[in-house]
C-alpha positions as a Markdown table, in Angstrom:
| # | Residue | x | y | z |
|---|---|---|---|---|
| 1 | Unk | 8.4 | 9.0 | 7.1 |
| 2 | Unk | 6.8 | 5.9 | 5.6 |
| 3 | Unk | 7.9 | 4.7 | 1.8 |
| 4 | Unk | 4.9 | 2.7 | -0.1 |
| 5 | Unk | 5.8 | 0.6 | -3.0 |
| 6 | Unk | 3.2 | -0.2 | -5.5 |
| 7 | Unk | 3.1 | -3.4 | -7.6 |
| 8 | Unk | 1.5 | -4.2 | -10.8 |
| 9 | Unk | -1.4 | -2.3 | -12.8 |
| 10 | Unk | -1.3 | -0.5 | -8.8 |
| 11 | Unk | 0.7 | 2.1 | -10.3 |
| 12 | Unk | -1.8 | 2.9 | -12.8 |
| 13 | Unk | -3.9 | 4.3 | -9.7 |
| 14 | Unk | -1.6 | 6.7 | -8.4 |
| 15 | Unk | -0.3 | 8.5 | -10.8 |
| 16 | Unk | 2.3 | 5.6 | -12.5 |
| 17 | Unk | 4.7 | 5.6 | -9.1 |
| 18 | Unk | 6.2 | 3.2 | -8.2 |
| 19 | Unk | 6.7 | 4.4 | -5.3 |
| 20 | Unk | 5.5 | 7.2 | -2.5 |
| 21 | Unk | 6.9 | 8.6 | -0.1 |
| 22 | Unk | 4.4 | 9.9 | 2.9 |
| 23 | Unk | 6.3 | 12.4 | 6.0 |
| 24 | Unk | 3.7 | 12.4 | 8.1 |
| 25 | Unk | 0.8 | 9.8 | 8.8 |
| 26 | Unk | -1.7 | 8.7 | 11.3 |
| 27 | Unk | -3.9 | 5.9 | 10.9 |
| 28 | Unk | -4.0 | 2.1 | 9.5 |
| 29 | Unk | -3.6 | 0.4 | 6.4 |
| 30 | Unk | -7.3 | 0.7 | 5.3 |
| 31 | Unk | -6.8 | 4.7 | 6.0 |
| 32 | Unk | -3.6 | 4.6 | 3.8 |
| 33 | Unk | -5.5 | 3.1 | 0.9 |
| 34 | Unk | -8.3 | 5.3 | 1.0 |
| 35 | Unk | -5.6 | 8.0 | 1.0 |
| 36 | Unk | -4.1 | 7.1 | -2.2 |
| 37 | Unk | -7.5 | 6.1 | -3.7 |
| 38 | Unk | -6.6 | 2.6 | -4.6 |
| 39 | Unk | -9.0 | 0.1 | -5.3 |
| 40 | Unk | -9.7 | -2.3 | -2.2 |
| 41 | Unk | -10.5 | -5.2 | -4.3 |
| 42 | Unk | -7.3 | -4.4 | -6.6 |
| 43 | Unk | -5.3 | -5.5 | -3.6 |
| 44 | Unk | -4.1 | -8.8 | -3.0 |
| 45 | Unk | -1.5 | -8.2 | -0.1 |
| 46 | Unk | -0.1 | -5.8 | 1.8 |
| 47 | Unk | 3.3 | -5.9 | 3.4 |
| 48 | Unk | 4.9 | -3.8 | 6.1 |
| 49 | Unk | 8.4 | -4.6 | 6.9 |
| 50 | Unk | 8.8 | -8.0 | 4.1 |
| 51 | Unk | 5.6 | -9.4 | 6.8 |
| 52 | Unk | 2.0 | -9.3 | 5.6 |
| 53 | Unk | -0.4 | -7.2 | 7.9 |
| 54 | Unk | -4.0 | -6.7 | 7.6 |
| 55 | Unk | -5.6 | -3.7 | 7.1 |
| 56 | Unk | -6.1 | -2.7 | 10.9 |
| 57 | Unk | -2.4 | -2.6 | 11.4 |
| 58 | Unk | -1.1 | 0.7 | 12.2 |
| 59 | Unk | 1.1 | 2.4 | 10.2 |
| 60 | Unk | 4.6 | 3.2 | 12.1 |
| 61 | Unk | 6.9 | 6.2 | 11.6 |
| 62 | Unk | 10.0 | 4.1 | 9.0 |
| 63 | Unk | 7.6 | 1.7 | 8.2 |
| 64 | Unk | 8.3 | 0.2 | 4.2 |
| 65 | Unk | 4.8 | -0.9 | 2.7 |
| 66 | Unk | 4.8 | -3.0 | -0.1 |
| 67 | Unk | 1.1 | -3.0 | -2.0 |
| 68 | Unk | 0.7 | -6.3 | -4.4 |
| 69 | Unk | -2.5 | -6.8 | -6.6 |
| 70 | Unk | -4.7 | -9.5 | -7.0 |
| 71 | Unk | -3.1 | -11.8 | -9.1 |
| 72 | Unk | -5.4 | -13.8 | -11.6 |
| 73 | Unk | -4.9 | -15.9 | -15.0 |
| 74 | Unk | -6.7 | -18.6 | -16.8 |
């Protein structure tokens, strides 16, 4: 099992969790995010395990993914 925690407005896209839990999955980070239909350019950083990956990392059975938007201000 994997656990995803999103950040932010992300919630918004997948139906307001917080967080998701995923039993089964094969396939990267860029794979998980068209999965949960988020936004690529929503996404600011992505961590696996409190260490940022890129999107070809491959997603690990007990893997904890933390999704944090783009952060912006004036």
């Amino acid at each position: 099992m994997i656990t995803i925690e999103l950040k932010g407005q992300l919630i918004w896209c997948v139906d307001k969790k917080k967080t998701i839990p995923i039993e089964t999955f094969e396939g990267n980070l860029k794979d998980l995010i068209i999965l949960l239909r988020l936004p690529e350019s929503e996404i600011g950083m992505i961590l696996v395990n409190q260490k940022k990956e890129p999107l070809s990392y491959c997603v690990k059975d007990n893997d904890h993914i933390i999704i944090v938007p783009v952060v912006g201000g004036g």
